[in-house]
BALOBA-1460 file (C-alpha; in Angstrom, 3 decimals):
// residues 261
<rec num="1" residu="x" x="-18.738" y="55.052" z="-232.805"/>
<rec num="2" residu="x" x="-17.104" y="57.947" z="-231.030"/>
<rec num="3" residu="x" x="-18.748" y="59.277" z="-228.086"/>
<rec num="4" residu="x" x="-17.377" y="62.659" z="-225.917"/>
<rec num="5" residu="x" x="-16.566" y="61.570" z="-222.189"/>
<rec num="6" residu="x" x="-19.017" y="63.226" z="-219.995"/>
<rec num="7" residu="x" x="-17.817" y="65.688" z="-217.328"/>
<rec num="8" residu="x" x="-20.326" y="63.815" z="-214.398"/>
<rec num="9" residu="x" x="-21.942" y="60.881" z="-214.745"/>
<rec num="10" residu="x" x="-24.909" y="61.905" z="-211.954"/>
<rec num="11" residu="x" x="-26.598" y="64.779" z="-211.680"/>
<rec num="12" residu="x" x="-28.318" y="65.640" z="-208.140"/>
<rec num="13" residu="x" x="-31.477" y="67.951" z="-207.532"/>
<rec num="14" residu="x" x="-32.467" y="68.931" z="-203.980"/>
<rec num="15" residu="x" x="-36.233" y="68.780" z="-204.386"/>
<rec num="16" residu="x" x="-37.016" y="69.753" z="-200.621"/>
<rec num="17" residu="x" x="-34.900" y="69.510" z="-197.619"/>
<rec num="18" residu="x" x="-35.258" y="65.656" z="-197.551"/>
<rec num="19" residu="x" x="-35.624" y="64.793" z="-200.689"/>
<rec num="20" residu="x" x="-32.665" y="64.761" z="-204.017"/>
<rec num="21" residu="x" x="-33.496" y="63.613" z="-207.581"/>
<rec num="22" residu="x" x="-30.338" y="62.102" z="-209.020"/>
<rec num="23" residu="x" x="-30.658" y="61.286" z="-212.828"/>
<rec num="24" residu="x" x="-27.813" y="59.804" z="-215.135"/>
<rec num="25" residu="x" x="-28.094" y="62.623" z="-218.068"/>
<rec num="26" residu="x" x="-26.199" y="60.617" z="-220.551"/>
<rec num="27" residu="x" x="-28.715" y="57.855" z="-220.764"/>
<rec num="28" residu="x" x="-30.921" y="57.774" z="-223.603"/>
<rec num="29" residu="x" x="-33.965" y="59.618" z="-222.456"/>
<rec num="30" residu="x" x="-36.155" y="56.285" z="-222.897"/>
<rec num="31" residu="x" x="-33.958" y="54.549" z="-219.840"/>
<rec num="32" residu="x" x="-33.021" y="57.788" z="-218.202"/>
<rec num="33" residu="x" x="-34.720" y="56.755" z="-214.710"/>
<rec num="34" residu="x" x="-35.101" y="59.083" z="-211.859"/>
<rec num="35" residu="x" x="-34.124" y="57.707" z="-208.585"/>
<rec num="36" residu="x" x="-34.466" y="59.253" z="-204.909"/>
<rec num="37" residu="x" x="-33.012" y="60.073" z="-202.014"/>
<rec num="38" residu="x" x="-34.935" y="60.471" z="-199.563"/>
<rec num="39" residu="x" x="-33.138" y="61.577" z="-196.041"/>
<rec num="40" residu="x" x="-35.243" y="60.301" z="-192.841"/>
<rec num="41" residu="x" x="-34.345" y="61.173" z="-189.271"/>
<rec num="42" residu="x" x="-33.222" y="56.917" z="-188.345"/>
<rec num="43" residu="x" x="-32.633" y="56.170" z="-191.933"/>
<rec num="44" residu="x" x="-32.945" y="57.097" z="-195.379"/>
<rec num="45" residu="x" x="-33.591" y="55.452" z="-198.745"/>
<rec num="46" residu="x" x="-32.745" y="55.284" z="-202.218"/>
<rec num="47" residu="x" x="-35.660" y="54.311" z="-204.488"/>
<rec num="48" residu="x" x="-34.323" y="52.639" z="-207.490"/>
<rec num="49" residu="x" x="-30.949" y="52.950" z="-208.710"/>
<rec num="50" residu="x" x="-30.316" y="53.731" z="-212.521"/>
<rec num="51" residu="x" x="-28.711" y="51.788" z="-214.822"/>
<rec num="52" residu="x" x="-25.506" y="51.209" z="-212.566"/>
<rec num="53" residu="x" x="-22.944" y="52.099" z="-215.602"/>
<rec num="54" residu="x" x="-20.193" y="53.808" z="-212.535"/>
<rec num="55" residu="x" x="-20.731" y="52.835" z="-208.899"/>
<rec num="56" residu="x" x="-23.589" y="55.189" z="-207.729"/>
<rec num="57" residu="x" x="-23.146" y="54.473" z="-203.628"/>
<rec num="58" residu="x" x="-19.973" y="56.661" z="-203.528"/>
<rec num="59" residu="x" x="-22.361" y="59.661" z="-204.644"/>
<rec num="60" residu="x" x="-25.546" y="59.091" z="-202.927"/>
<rec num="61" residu="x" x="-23.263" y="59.059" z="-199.689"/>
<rec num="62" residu="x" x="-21.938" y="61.879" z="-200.948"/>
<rec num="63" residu="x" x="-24.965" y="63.755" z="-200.889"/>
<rec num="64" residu="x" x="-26.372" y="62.639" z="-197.475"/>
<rec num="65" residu="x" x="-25.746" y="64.438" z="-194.588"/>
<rec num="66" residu="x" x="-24.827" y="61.548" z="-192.127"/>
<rec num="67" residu="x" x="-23.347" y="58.873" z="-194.592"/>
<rec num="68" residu="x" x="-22.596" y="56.667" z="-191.784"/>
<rec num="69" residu="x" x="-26.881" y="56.331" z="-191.155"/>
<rec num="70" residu="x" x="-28.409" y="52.818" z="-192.147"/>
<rec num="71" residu="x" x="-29.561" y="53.382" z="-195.683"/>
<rec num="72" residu="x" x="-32.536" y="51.207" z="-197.402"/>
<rec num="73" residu="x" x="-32.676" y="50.626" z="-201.154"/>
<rec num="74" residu="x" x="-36.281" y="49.991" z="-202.324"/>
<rec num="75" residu="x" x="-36.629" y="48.586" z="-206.030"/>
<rec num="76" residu="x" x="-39.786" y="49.558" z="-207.530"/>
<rec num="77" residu="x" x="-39.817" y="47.324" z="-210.499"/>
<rec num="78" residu="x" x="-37.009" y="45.255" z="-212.041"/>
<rec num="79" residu="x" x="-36.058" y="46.905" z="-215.644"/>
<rec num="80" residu="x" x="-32.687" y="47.738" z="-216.539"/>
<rec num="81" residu="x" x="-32.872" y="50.906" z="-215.521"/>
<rec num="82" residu="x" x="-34.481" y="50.966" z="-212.066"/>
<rec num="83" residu="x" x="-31.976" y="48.053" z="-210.425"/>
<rec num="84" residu="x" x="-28.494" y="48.788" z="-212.329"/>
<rec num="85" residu="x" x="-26.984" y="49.625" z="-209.139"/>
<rec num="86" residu="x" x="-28.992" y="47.297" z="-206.358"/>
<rec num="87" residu="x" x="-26.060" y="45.112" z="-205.599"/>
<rec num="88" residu="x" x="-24.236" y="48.237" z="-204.102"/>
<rec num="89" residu="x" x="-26.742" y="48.750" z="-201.147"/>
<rec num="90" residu="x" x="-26.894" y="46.077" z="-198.119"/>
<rec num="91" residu="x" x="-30.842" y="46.477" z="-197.598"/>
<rec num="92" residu="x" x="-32.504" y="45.994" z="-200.640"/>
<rec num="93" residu="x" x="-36.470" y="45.548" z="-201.056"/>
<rec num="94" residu="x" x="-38.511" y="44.999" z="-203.824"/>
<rec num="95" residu="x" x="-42.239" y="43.486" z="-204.387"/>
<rec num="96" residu="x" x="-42.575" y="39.174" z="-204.052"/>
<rec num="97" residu="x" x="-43.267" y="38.611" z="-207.621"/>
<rec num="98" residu="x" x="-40.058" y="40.697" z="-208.724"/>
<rec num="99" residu="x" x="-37.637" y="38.867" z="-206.792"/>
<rec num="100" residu="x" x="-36.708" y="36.736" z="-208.814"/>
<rec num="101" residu="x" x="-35.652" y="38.783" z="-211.817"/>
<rec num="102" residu="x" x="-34.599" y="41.342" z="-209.203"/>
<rec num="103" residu="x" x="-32.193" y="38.261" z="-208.247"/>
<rec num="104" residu="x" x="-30.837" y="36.829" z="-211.819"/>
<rec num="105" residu="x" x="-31.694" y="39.646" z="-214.459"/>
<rec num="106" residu="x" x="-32.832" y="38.012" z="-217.540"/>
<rec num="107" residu="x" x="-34.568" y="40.907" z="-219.541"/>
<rec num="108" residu="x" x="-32.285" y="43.951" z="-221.280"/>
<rec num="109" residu="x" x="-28.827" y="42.848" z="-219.874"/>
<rec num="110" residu="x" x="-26.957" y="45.345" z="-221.776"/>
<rec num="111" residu="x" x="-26.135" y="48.802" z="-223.336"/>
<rec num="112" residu="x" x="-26.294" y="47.747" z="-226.919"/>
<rec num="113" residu="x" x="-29.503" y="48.544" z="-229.018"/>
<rec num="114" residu="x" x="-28.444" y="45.323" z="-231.075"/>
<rec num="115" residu="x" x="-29.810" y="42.927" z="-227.925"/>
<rec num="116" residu="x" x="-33.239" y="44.841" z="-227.755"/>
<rec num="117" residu="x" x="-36.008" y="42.610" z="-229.724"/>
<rec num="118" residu="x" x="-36.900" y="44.862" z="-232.341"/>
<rec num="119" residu="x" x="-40.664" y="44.792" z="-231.865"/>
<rec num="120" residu="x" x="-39.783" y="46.519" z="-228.289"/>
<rec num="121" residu="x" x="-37.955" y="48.861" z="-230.257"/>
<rec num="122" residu="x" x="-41.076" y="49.822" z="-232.487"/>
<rec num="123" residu="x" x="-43.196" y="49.529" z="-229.146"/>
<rec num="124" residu="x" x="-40.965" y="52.275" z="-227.954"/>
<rec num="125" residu="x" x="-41.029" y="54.317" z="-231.298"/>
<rec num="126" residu="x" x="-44.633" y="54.046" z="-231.031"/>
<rec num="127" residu="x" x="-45.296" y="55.069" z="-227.762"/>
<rec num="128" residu="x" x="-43.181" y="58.618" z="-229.014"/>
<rec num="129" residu="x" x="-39.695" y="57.851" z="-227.831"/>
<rec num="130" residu="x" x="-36.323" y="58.612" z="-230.332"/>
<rec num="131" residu="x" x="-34.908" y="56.535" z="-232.231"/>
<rec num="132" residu="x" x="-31.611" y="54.385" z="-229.884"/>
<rec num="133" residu="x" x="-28.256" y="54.722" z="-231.593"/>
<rec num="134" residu="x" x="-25.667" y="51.776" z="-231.278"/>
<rec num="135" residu="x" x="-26.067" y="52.165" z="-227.226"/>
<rec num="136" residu="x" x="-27.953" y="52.992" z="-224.205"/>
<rec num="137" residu="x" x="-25.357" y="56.097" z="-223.829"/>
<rec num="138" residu="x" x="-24.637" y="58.686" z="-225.418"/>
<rec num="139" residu="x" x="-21.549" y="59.695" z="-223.543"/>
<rec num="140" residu="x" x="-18.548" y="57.844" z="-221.606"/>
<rec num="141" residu="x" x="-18.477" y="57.989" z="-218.034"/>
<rec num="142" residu="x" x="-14.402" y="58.128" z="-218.192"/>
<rec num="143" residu="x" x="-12.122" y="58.104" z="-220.995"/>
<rec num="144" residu="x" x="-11.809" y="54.210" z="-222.304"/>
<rec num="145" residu="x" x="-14.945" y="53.055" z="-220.448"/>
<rec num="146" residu="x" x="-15.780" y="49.689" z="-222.912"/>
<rec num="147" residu="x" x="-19.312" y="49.780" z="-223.259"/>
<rec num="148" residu="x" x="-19.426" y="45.909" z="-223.980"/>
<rec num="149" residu="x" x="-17.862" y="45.798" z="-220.453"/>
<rec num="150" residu="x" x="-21.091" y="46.470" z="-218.983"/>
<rec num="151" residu="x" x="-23.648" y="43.958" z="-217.132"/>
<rec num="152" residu="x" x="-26.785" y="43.564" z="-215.335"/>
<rec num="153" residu="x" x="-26.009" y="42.314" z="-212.089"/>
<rec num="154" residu="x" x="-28.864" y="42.530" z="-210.119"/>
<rec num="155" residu="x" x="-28.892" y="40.990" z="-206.148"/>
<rec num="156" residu="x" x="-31.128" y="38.887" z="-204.264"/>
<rec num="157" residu="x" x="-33.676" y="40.341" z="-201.811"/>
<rec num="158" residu="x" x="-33.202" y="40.815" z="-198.334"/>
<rec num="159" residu="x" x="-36.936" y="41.942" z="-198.076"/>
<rec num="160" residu="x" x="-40.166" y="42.378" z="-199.677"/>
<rec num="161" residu="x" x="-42.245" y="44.695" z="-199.924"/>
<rec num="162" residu="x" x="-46.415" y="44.343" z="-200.829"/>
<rec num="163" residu="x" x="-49.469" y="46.042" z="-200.857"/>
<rec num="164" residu="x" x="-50.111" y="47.160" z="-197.278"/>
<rec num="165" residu="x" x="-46.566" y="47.518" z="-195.804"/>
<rec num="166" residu="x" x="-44.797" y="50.008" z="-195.138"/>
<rec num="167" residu="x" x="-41.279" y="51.886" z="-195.376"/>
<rec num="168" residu="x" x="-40.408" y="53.900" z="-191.853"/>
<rec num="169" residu="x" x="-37.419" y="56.370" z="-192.295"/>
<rec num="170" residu="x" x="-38.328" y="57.775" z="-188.543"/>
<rec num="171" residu="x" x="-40.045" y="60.676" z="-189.213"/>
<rec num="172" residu="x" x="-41.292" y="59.778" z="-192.518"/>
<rec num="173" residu="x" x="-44.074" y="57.050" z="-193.457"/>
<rec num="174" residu="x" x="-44.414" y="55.181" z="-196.650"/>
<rec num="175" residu="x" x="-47.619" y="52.950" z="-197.728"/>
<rec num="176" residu="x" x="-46.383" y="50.739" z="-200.144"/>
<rec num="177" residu="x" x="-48.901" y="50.866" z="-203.098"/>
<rec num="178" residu="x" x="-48.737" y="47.528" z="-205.994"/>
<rec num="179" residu="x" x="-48.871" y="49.144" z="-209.082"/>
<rec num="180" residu="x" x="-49.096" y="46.946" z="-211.748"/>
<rec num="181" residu="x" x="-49.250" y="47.410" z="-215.328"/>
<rec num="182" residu="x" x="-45.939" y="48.257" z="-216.376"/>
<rec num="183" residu="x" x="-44.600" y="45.393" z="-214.901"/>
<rec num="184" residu="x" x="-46.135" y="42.973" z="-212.838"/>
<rec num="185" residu="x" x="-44.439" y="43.469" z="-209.185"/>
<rec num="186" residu="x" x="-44.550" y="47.692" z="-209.946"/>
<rec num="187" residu="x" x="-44.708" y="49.208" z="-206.508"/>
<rec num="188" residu="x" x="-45.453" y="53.080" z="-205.541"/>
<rec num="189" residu="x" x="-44.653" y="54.613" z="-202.013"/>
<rec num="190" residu="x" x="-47.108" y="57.188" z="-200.432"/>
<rec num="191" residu="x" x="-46.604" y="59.412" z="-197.658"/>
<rec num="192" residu="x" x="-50.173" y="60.267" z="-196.243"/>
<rec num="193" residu="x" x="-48.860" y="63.126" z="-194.387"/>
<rec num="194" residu="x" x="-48.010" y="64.990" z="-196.983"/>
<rec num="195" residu="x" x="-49.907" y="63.536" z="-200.019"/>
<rec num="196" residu="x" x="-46.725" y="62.931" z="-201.465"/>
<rec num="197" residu="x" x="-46.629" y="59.599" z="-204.101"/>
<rec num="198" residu="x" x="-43.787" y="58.058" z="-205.317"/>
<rec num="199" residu="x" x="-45.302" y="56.498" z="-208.216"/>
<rec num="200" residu="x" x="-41.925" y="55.145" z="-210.166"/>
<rec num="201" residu="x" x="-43.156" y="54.111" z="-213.782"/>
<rec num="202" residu="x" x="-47.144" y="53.247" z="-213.007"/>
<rec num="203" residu="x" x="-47.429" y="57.278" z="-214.249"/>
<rec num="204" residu="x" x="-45.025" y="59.739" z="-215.080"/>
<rec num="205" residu="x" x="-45.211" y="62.829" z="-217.280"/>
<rec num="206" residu="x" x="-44.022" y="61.095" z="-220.546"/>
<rec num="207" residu="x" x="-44.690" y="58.527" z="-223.005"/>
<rec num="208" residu="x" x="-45.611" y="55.435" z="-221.048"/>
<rec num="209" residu="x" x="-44.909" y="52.179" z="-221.635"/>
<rec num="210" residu="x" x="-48.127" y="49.680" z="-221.118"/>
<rec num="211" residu="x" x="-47.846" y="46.849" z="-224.314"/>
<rec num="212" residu="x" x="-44.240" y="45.173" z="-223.857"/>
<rec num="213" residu="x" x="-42.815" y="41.977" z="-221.943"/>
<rec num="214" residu="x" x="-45.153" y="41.110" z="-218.984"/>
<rec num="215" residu="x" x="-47.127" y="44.468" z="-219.069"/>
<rec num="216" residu="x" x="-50.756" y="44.843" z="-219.180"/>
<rec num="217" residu="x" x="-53.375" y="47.010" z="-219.683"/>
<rec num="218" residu="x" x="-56.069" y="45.163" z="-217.932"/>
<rec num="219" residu="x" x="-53.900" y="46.027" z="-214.952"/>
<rec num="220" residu="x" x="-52.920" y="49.812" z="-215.206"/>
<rec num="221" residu="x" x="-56.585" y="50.301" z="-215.486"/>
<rec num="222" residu="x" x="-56.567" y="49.035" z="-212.037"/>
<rec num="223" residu="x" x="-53.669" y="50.720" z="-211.314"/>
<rec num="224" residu="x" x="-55.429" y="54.070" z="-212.377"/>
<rec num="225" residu="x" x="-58.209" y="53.803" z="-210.451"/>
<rec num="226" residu="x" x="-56.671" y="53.186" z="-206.968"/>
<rec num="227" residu="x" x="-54.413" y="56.511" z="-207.808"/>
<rec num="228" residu="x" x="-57.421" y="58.240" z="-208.848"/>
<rec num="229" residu="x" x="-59.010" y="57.381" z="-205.236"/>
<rec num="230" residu="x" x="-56.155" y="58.464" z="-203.145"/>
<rec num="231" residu="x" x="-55.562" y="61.862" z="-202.350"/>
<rec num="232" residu="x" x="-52.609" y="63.011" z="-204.149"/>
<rec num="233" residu="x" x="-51.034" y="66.376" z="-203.938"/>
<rec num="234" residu="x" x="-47.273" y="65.839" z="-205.606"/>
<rec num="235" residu="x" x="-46.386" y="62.813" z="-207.722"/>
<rec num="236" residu="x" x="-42.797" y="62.095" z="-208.420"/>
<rec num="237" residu="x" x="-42.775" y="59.510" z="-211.436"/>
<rec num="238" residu="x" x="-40.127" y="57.281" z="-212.326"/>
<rec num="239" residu="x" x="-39.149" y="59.234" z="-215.088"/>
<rec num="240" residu="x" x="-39.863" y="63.201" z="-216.292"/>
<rec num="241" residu="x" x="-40.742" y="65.613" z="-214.352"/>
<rec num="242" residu="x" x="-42.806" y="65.964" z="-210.817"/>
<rec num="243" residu="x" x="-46.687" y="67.222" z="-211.448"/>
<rec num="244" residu="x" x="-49.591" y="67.502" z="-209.154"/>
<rec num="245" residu="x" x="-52.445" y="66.272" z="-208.620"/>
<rec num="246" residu="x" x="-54.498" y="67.702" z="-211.809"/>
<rec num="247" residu="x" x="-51.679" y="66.366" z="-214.081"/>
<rec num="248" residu="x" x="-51.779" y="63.093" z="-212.929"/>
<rec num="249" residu="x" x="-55.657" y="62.997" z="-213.587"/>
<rec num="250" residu="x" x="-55.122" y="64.289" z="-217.305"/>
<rec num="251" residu="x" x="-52.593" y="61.618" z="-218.057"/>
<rec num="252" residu="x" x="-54.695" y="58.798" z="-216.626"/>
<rec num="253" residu="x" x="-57.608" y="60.110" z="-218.621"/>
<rec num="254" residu="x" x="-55.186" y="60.114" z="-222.125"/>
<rec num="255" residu="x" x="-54.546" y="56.550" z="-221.600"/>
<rec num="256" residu="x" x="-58.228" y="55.423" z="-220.656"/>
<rec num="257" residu="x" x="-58.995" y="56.938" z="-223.877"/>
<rec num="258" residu="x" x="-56.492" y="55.749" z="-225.817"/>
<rec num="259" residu="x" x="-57.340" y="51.953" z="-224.275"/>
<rec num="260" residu="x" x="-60.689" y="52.623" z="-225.240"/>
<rec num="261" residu="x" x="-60.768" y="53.597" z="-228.675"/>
């Protein structure tokens, strides 16, 4: 299989003046994660980090304005393609009953469709995703990158992060939210100042993903009705683009319908 080297493997969006989505564009779209920067006035954070194919520190510092300032690197669940790159950051956070895998992977380890069980393949072909090639990419980072070369590292906490706490950049405030559903340590982080959630893969705009390995519906009903009580005025999912308020309300309601039937 022949794939074209890509020009950059990251691609950076400034959303406002804090905040940068950074995407890896040459993932398939099903583990094409968002992650984000967001730039705080004593620190800033990186929630999640992609599926670590190249080192991703060099270009997060690259895009902060003071890359010498503490930075903290929250994990919002522990799939392939929210932690690829945790092992790069000093600080790293994620919810108590994630740690574990956080600390010794054992789910997808890899880039090759052949080590996916094939009934999460179908899960994924029924939830409306495309069909995987051979791999995870569909472009090399660098000219004779060896896919097979790749691994999961993963990295042990150095704190944890539940229902209640909070993540303090200075002059921004995050509640962390458990979100459960999609995986069973799922966290969100929500600024009340601002009404601003950062909801990782409990909702995005896209096909979710609610029937595979340790996911449960029983739980993202939960899950949608504490985001339906709080007041939400920007959601930026894990994946897809960022919606408001209204959106977020349709897609809960598609998915309590389609649980229902």
């Amino acid at each position: 299989m022949t794939l074209p080297v890509a020009a950059a493997w990251y691609q950076a969006t400034r959303v406002d003046d804090a905040t940068t989505l950074i995407i890896e564009p040459h993932i398939h779209v099903l583990e094409q994660a968002n992650m984000w920067l967001v730039e705080g006035r004593d620190r800033d954070m990186i929630l999640d980090t992609g599926m670590g194919v190249v080192p991703l520190r060099p270009f997060i510092d690259s895009l902060r304005r003071d890359p010498e300032k503490p930075i903290i690197c929250v994990s919002s669940h522990t799939h392939i393609d929210h932690i690829g790159a945790v092992h790069e950051f000093e600080t790293r956070l994620v919810h108590p009953l994630e740690a574990d895998e956080m600390a010794a992977p054992s789910g997808l380890r890899t880039l090759f469709r052949r080590d996916m069980p094939e009934a999460l393949l179908q899960t994924f072909l029924d939830a409306g995703y495309p069909p995987i090639g051979e791999l995870l990419i569909e472009a090399l980072p660098y000219a004779g990158y060896d896919p097979s070369g790749y691994l999961l590292q993963g990295a042990p906490a150095t704190g944890l992060l539940k229902e209640g706490d909070s993540v303090d950049l200075g002059d921004r405030r995050y509640a962390v939210l458990h979100l459960p559903g999609h995986s069973p340590g799922g966290i969100g982080l929500f600024e009340a100042a601002t009404g601003t959630l950062f909801a990782a893969d409990a909702i995005y705009d896209g096909p979710l993903i609610y029937a595979g390995p340790s996911m449960s519906i029983a739980a993202y009903r939960k899950t949608f009705a504490k985001l339906r009580a709080l007041p939400v005025n920007l959601v930026h999912g894990g994946h897809d683009p960022s919606f408001d308020r209204d959106r977020m309300l349709e897609i809960i309601d598609h998915y309590e319908r389609l649980w229902a039937g």
